[in-house]
C-alpha positions as semicolon CSV with decimal commas, in nm:
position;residue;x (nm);y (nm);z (nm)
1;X;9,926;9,821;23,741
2;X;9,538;9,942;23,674
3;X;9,390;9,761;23,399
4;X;9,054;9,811;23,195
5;X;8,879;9,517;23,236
6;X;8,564;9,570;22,999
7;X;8,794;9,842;22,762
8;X;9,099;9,665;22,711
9;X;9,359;9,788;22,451
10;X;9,330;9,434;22,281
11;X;9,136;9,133;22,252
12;X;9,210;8,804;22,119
13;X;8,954;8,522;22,056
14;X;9,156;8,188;22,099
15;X;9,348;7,981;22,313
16;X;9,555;7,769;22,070
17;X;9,871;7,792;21,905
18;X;9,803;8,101;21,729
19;X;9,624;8,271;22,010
20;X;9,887;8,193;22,276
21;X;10,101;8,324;21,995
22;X;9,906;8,625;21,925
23;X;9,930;8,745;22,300
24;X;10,280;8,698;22,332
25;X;10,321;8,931;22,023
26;X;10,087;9,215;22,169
27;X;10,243;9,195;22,458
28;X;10,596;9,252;22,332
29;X;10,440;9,525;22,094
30;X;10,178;9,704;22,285
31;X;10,243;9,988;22,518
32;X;10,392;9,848;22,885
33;X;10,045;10,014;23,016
34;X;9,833;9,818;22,750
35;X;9,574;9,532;22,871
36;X;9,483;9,223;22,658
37;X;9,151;9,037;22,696
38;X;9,200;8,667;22,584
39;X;8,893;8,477;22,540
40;X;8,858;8,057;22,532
41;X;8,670;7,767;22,649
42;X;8,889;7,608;22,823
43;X;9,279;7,776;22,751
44;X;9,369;7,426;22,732
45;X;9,623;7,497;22,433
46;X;9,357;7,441;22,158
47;X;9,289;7,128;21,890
48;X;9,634;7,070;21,912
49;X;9,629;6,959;22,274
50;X;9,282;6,832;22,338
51;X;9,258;6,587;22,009
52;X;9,648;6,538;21,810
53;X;9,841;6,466;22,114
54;X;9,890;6,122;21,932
55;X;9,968;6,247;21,584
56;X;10,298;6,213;21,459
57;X;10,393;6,591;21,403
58;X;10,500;6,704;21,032
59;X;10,785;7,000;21,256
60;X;11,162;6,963;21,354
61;X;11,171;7,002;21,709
62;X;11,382;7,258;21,666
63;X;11,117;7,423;21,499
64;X;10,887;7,371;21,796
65;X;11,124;7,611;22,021
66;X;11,200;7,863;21,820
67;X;10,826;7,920;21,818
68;X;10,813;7,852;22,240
69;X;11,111;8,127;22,240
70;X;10,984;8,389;21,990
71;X;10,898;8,699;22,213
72;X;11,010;8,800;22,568
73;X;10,705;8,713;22,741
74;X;10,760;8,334;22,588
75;X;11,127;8,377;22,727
76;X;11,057;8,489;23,049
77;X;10,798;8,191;23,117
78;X;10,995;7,922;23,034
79;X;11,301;8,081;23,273
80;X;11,125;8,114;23,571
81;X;10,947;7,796;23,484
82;X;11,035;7,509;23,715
83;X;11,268;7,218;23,560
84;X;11,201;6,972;23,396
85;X;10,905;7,096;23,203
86;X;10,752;7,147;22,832
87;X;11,035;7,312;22,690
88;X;11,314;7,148;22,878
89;X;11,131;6,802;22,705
90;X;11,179;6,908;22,376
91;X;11,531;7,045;22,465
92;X;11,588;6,701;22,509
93;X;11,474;6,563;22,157
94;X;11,683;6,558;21,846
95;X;11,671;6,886;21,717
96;X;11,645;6,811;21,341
97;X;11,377;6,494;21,418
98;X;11,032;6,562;21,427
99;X;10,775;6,407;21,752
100;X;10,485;6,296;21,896
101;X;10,204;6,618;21,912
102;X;10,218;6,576;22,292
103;X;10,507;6,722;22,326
104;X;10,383;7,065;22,106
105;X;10,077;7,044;22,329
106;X;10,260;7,024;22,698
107;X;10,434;7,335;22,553
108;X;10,165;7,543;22,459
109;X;9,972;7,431;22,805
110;X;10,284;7,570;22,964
111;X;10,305;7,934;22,766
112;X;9,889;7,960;22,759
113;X;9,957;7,900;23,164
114;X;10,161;8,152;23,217
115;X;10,012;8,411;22,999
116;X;9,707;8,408;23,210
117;X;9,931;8,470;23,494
118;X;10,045;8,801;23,328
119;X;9,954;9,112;23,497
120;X;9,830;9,258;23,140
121;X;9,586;8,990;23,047
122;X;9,257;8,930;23,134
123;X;9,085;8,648;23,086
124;X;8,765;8,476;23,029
125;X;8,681;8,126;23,006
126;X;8,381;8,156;22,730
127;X;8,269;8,221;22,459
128;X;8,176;8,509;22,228
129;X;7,837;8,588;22,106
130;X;7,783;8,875;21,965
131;X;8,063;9,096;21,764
132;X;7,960;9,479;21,642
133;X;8,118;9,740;21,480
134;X;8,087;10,089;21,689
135;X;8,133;10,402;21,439
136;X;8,092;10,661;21,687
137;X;8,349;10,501;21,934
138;X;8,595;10,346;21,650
139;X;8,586;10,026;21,843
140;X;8,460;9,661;21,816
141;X;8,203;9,586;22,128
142;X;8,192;9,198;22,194
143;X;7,949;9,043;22,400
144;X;8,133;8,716;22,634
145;X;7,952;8,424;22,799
146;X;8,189;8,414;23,098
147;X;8,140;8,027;23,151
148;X;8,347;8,028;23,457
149;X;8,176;8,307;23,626
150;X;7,837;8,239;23,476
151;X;7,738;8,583;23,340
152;X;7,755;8,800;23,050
153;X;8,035;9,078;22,973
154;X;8,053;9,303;22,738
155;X;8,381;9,441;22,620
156;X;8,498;9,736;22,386
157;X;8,844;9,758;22,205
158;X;8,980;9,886;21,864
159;X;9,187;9,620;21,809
160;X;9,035;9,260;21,802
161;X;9,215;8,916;21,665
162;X;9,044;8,588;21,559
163;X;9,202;8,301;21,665
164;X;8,932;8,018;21,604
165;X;9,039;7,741;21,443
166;X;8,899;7,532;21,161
167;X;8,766;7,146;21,176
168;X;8,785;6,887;20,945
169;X;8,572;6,964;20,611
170;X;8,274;6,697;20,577
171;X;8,142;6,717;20,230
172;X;7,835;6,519;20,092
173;X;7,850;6,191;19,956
174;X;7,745;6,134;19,577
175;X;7,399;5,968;19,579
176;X;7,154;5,791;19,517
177;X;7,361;5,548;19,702
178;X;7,262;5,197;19,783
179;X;7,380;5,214;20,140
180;X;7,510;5,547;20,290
181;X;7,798;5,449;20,570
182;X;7,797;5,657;20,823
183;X;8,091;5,933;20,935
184;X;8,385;5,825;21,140
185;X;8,519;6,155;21,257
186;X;8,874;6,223;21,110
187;X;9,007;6,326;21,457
188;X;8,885;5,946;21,545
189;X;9,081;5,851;21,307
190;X;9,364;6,027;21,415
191;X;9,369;5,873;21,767
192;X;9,490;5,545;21,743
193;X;9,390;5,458;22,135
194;X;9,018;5,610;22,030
195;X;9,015;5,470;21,680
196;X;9,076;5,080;21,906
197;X;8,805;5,146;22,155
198;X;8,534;5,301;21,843
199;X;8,612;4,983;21,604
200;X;8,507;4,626;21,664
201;X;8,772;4,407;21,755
202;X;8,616;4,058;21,682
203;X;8,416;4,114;21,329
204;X;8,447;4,217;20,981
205;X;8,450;4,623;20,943
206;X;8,571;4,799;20,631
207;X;8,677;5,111;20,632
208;X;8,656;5,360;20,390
209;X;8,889;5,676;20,388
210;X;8,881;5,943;20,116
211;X;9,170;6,155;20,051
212;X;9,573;6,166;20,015
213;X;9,676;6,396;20,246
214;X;9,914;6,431;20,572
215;X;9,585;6,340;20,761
216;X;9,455;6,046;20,500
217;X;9,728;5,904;20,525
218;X;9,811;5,908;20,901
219;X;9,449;5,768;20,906
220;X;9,578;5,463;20,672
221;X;9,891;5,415;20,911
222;X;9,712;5,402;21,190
223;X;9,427;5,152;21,063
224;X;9,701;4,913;20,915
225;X;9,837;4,896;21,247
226;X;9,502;4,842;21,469
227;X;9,481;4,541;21,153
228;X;9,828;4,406;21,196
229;X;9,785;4,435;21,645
230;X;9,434;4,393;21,724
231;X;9,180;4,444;21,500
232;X;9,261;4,134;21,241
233;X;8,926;4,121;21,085
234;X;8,965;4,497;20,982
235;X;8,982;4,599;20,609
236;X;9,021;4,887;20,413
237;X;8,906;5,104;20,130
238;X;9,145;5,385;20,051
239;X;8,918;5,650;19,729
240;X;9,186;5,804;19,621
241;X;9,278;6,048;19,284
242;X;9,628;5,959;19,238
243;X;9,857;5,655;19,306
244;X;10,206;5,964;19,297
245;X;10,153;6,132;19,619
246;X;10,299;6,419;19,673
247;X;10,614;6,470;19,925
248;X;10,771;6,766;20,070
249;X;11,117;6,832;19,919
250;X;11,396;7,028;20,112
251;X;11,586;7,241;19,897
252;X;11,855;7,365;20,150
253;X;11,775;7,653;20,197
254;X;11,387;7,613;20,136
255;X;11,140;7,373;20,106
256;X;10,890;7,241;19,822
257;X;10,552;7,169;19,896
258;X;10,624;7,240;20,247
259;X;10,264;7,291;20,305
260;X;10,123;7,041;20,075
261;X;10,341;6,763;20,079
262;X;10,439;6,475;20,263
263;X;10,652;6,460;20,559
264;X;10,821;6,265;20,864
265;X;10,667;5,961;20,925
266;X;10,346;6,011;20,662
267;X;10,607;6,017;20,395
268;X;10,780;5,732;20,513
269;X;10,460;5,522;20,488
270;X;10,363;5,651;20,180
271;X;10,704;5,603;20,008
272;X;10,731;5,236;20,143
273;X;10,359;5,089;20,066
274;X;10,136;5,355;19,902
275;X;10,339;5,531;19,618
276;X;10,276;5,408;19,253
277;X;10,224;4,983;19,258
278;X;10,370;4,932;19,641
279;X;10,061;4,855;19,747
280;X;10,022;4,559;19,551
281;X;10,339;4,439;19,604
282;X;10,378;4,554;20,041
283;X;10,207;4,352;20,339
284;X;9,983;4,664;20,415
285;X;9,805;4,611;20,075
286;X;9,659;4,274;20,250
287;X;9,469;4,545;20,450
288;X;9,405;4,821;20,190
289;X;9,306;4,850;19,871
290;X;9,275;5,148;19,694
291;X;8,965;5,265;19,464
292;X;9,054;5,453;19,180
293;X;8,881;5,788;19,166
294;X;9,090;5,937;18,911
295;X;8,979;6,089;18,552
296;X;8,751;6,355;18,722
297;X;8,397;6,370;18,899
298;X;8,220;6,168;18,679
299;X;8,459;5,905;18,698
300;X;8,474;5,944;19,121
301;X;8,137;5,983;19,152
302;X;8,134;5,664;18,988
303;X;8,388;5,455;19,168
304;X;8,216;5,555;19,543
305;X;7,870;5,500;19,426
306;X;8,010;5,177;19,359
307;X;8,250;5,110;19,624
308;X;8,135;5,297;19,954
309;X;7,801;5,137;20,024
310;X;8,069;4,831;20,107
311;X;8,219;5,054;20,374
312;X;8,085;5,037;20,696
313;X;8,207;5,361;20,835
314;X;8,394;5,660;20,593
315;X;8,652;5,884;20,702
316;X;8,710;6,182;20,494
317;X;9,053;6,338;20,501
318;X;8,984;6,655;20,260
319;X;9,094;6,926;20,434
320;X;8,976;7,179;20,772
321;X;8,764;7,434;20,723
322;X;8,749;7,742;20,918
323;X;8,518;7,770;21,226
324;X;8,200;8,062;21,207
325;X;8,336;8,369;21,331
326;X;8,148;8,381;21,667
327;X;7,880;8,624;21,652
328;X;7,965;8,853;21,331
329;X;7,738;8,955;21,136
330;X;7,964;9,006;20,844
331;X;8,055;8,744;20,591
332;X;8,403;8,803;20,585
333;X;8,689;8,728;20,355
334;X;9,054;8,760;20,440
335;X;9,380;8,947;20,323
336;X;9,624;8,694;20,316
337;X;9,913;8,916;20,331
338;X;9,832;9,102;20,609
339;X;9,575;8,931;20,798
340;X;9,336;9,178;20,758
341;X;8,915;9,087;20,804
342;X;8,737;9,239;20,529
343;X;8,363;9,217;20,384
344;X;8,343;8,933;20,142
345;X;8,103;9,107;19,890
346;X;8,239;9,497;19,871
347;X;8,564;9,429;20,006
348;X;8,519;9,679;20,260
349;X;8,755;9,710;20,509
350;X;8,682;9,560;20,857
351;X;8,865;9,850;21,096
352;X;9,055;9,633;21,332
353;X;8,975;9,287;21,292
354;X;9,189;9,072;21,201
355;X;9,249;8,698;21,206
356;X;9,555;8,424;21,246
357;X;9,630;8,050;21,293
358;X;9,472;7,773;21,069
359;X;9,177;7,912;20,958
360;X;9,314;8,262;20,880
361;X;9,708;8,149;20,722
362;X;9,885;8,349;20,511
363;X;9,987;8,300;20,151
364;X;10,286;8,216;20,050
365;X;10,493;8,184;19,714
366;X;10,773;7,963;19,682
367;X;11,069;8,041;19,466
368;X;10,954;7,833;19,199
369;X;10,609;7,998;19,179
370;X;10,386;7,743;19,380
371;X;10,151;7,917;19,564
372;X;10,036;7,728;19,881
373;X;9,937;7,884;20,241
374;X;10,146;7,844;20,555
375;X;10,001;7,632;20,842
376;X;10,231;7,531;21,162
377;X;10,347;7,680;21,499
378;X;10,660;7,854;21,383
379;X;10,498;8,008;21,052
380;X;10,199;8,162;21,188
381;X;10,499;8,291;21,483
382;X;10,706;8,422;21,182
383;X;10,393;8,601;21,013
384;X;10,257;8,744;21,302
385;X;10,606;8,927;21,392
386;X;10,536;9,089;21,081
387;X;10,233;9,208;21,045
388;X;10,113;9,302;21,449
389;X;10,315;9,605;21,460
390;X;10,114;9,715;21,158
391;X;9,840;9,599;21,365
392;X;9,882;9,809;21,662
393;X;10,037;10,086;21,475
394;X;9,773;10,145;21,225
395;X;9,483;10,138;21,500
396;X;9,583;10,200;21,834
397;X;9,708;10,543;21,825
C-alpha cells in the first residue's frame, strides 16, 4: 500500500501508554487506506517504561490485558508474537493481583514495537516544534525534528492527537526559610535501586517528603526500607495534612476513590503504620515522623518553615502536571468528556486537536457523586473507544 508520508490521515504525538493506545484505535477506526504519523523520542513505551519499572502498580493484571487486547491491531501483535513474551508474562500472573510496573512496561515495548512495524504508520523519532492551524487547507501543519534522520519535516493532517505526558508538579517552598533543602526528584524517589545509589549510606540524611498520595507514600515505603537494609543512619520527615488517608473502596460492581485513593501495596503500608496513631505505635515510626500541616496554609506554612530547613533533601509528592504542548501557540484548555483541545480564554474550538493519557484524562462521576478524573492503561483504553470514532467521524470526511 502507498502511503502519504508528509500528509498523513492522522498524527499522534506520543509514544506511551496512551499513544500506543491511540494508534491502535485509529487504526481499527480509520479507513484500511488511512496512514498514521506517530511521533516520539525514543518509542520506548513512555514514563511508564523508562522511570516506574520499579513501582508497585495500583492495576489487576487482568486489567493490564484487557488494555494489551483492546483492538485488532493489539490482537494481531501479540499472536504472531513469538512465545514467551510481554503478554504471555502477565498471562502468567494472578489475574486479580496487581505487579511490578515492569511488567506494564515490557508490554507496551512489545505493542509500541510492533505498531511501528505496521504498514500504515509512519514514524519519526523526534520531536515537534512548531504546531499551526491552516484555515485555507482545514488541516494542522506540524513541523518534526527527525532526530534519527537529522532533519526537519513538515507534516499536514486534519486530525492530530496529543499524547505528552505530564511530570511531577514542583511547587515553591514557603520562605523566608532558614535553610532551603534542595529537590530530590520524585521519580528518584520512586526508584528504590536509584534512591540507594543518590543517598549516603554511612551518615545522617533526613528526608523530607510532602504529600499523601499513591506516590508519597510509595516514596515513604521505599525510604523505610533503604533505613531498615542499608541506609541505617537515614531519617525521615513526612509534611503531611491529614493522619486518615484515603483508600480506594471496591463496591462490587464499582469502585470509590478509584482514582484518588489508596491501593495494592500503598494501602497496605498505609493501613499498617501510617493511618491515624500507627505511626507512633509501628517500627517504621523509628524512621518517620510526621509534621503536622493541617488547619490550613497558615498553619503549613508554619510547620515547614519550621521543620524543612532540618531536611536535607525534599521530595514533593503533589501531583503531575501536564507537559507544554510542543510548539502551540494556543493556551489550551480541555473538554473532559470528549477530549476535545479548545482555547482557554474564548473557548474556541480547536478543529481537530485533541488530547489523551495523563495529562489530558477524562472526568468521571461516580455513583455517589464524587467527581475525580480517570488515569490508568485500561481507562484511557475504555475512553478512547468512545470518543475516536467521533474523532474521525466528525473531521475526516
Amino acid at each position: 500500500m502507498s502511503i502519504s508520508v508528509s500528509r498523513p490521515d492522522a498524527v499522534v504525538v506520543g509514544g506511551g501508554a496512551a499513544g500506543i493506545a491511540v494508534v491502535g484505535n485509529l487504526l481499527e477506526t480509520l479507513r484500511p487506506d488511512s496512514s498514521i504519523a506517530w511521533i516520539d523520542p525514543l518509542f520506548k513505551g513512555g514514563r511508564i517504561n523508562a522511570r516506574y519499572r520499579e513501582v508497585p502498580s495500583n492495576t489487576k493484571v487482568a486489567f493490564f490485558l484487557d488494555y494489551g487486547t483492546a483492538v485488532e491491531p493489539f490482537r494481531k501483535i501479540a499472536e504472531t508474537a513469538s512465545k514467551p513474551n510481554a503478554i504471555t508474562a502477565l498471562q502468567d500472573l494472578p489475574e486479580h493481583d496487581t505487579c511490578s510496573l515492569h511488567y506494564a512496561g515490557d508490554m507496551l515495548q512489545m505493542l509500541s514495537d510492533g505498531l511501528l512495524k505496521h504498514d500504515r504508520v509512519v514514524s519519526w523519532k523526534g520531536t515537534v516544534v512548531d504546531t499551526e492551524w491552516s484555515a485555507p487547507s482545514s488541516k494542522w501543519s506540524l513541523t518534526v525534528q527527525d532526530d534519527a534522520r537529522d532533519e526537519t519535516q513538515n507534516l499536514k493532517a486534519p486530525l492530530v492527537v496529543f499524547c505528552t505526558g505530564s511530570s511531577p508538579t514542583v511547587a515553591a517552598l514557603p520562605s523566608p526559610m532558614s535553610k532551603t533543602p534542595p529537590f530530590l526528584d520524585l521519580d528518584v524517589g520512586l526508584k528504590p535501586s536509584l534512591l540507594a545509589e543518590t543517598l549516603p549510606r554511612d551518615q545522617e540524611v533526613y528526608i523530607g517528603v510532602v504529600g499523601a498520595s499513591h506516590s508519597a507514600i510509595l516514596v515513604l515505603m521505599n525510604l523505610f526500607n533503604l533505613a531498615r537494609d542499608s541506609h541505617p543512619l537515614l531519617r525521615v520527615r513526612w509534611f503531611s495534612r491529614t493522619t486518615q488517608l484515603k483508600y480506594a473502596v471496591d463496591k462490587g460492581t464499582w469502585i470509590l476513590y478509584d482514582n484518588t485513593g489508596l491501593k495494592g501495596s500503598a494501602a497496605q503500608f498505609a493501613r499498617e503504620h501510617l493511618d491515624g496513631d500507627r505511626l507512633s505505635h509501628s517500627k517504621v515510626g523509628k524512621v518517620i515522623s510526621r509534621v503536622d500541616c493541617s488547619g490550613g496554609p497558615a498553619q503549613e506554612k508554619e510547620a515547614m518553615l519550621r521543620e524543612m530547613p532540618k531536611c536535607d533533601y525534599v521530595v514533593q509528592a503533589i501531583g503531575f502536571t501536564r507537559q507544554t504542548l510542543p510548539g502551540l501557540k494556543h493556551n489550551v484548555k480541555l473538554d473532559n468528556e470528549t477530549g476535545a483541545l479548545q482555547e482557554s480564554e474564548a473557548g474556541t474550538p480547536l478543529p481537530g486537536l485533541f488530547g489523551a493519557g495523563i495529562g489530558f484524562p477524562e472526568r468521571v462521576t461516580d455513583p455517589v457523586g464524587n467527581v475525580e478524573y480517570a488515569v490508568g492503561f485500561l481507562k484511557f483504553m475504555r475512553f478512547l473507544k468512545r470518543v475516536v470514532p467521533n474523532w474521525v467521524k466528525i473531521i475526516i470526511k
